[in-house]
C-alpha positions, 0 to 999 in steps of 0.5 A: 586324564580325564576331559569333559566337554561341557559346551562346544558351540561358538558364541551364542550357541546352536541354535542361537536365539535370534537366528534363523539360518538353516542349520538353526532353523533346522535343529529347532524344527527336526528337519535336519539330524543335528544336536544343540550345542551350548557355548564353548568350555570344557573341563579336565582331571586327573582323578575325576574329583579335582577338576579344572574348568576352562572357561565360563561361557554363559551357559555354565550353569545349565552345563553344571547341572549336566555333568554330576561330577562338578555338582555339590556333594561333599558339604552344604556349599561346594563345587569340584572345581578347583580352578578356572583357567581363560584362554582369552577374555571374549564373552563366550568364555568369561561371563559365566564368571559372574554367574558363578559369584556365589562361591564361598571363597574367591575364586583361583582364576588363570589368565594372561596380564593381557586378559585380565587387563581387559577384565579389569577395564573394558569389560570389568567382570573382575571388578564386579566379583570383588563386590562379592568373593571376588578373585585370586588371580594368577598370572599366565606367562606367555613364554611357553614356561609351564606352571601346576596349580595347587589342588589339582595334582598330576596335571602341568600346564603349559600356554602357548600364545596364539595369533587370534583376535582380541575382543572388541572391548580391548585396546588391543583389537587388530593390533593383538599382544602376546596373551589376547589368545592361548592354547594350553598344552595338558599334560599327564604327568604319570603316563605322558599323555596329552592334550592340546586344546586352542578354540581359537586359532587364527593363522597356524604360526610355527612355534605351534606345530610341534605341540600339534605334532606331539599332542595325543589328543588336538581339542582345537578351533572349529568355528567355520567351514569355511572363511566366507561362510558367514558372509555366504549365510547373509548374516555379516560382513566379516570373514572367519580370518577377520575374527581370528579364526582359521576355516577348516576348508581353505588352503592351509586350514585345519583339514590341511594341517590335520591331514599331516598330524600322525600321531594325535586323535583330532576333534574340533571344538567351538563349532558355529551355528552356521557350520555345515560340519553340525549338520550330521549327514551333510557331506562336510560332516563326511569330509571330516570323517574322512579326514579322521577328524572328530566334531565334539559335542556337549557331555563327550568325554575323552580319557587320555 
C-alpha cells in the first residue's frame, strides 16, 4: 500500500496568507529551518496506478501538479484518481471539489449522509458540481462496516466516527452526529498491513483505541501543540478542544496516547501554522522525536 502525503498543514496552510505569527513570519523570511505546508490530504494505492484521494483541500491543483502519479498520461483528458473519499465537510477538505470540476465524468464521491447534507445545504459544493459533471455519491455508514470501492482493487476500508466538530455552516455544530467527522481504517488485503488515518481528533472515545493499537501506521490529528495555543499566539479565542481537536502536549493527548501504542509507526498530519512542532529544531520537534513520533510534510511517501 502505497500513501502520499499531498498537503499536511491545517486550514490555510504554512504560511497562511494573512498571518504574521512567528512561525510564518519565520518560513517567509528564513529565519527558522521550516518548510511550507499546503492544506490537508493524502492519497493512497495498492499498485500505484489506482489512486484514492482523501479529501480536496484548496490547493489540489498545485498538489496534482507535484505528484506525476495523479497527472494526465493515458488519454487526452484523464486523472489516477478513481475516487474521493471526505473525512468530514470542512473547507479544508472539500473545496477542491470545485476545483476539480473539469472532469469528464461525475465524480465517485464517499462520505457520510451527515456530509453530504452539509454539502447539499450549508455549504452546496454538491449542488454547484451538478451544474457541471456533478457527482456520484456514495454513501459511508457509521457502523464501523467495512466497504471496497470499484476501481480500486486490494484495498477494504473501514470508517470510524469520531467526536470532533462539525463546521460551522452544519445545524450540527456543537451538537455533532455520528459521521460530521471519520477516521478511516486502510487496509491491504494481500499483506495485512494498515493504516489508520484521523486529521481530526477531538477526544480519544474508547472504541477507537483498538484501530489505533492494531494500526501498522497512525496518519493522525496534528493540528496544535498545545490546547490554548492559538490563544497564547493572540490570534483567537477559541481552545484547540473547542475546534474538536486533541492537543499533543496536554494530559491524555497524543504523546500520551502514542507513548503506549507499540505496534504502529506514528506520524502526525494536519499541523497548524501556529504549531512549534514545524519549527525543525525547536525543542517540541525534539520532544516528538523522543517520543518516536513523526511530523509529515508535503510530497512523504509511506509504503506499507
Amino acid at each position: 500500500m502505497l500513501i502520499h502525503i499531498l498537503g499536511s498543514g491545517a486550514g490555510g496552510g504554512f504560511p497562511q496568507w494573512n498571518c504574521n505569527c512567528h512561525n510564518c513570519q519565520g518560513v517567509r523570511t528564513g529565519t527558522i529551518k521550516a518548510a511550507a505546508r499546503t492544506q490537508s490530504s493524502i492519497a493512497i494505492s495498492a499498485n500505484g496506478e489506482d489512486w484514492v484521494l482523501f479529501n480536496a483541500s484548496p490547493d489540489i491543483r498545485a498538489q496534482l501538479e507535484s505528484f506525476p502519479a495523479l497527472q494526465p498520461g493515458r488519454t487526452i483528458r484523464d486523472t489516477a484518481i478513481r475516487a474521493i473519499l471526505l473525512v468530514d465537510a470542512q473547507i479544508d477538505h472539500t473545496t477542491g471539489l470545485l476545483l476539480l470540476r473539469e472532469h469528464t465524468a461525475p465524480w465517485d464521491v464517499y462520505c457520510t449522509r451527515a456530509v453530504h447534507d452539509d454539502l447539499t445545504s450549508g455549504y452546496p459544493i454538491f449542488n454547484i458540481l451538478g451544474h457541471f459533471r456533478g457527482v456520484n455519491w456514495h454513501e459511508i455508514l457509521t457502523d464501523e462496516s467495512s466497504f471496497f470501492i470499484p476501481g480500486i482493487e486490494g484495498l477494504v476500508f473501514t470508517a470510524v466516527p469520531l467526536k470532533s466538530e462539525a463546521p460551522p455552516y452544519s445545524p450540527h455544530r456543537h451538537n455533532t452526529v455520528p459521521g460530521d467527522n471519520i477516521g478511516v481504517r486502510i487496509e491491504n488485503t494481500a499483506s495485512g498491513k494498515n493504516l489508520f488515518y484521523a486529521p481530526g481528533l477531538g477526544s480519544m472515545e474508547p472504541h477507537i483505541l483498538p484501530y489505533m493499537q492494531e494500526a501498522d501506521c497512525l496518519l493522525v490529528d496534528g493540528t496544535l501543540w498545545q490546547n490554548n495555543e492559538m490563544v497564547e499566539a493572540g490570534i483567537s479565542n477559541k481552545l484547540g478542544s473547542e475546534m474538536g481537536h486533541l492537543d499533543q502536549s496536554g494530559k491524555g493527548g497524543i504523546i500520551d496516547i502514542m507513548s503506549d501504542l507499540g505496534k504502529p509507526r506514528k506520524i502526525l498530519i494536519h499541523i497548524n501554522n501556529t504549531n512549534p512542532i514545524l519549527v525543525d529544531d525547536s525543542p517540541e520537534r525534539q520532544a516528538l522525536n523522543e517520543a518516536g513520533i513523526e511530523v509529515s510534510h508535503d510530497g512523504m511517501q509511506i509504503e506499507l
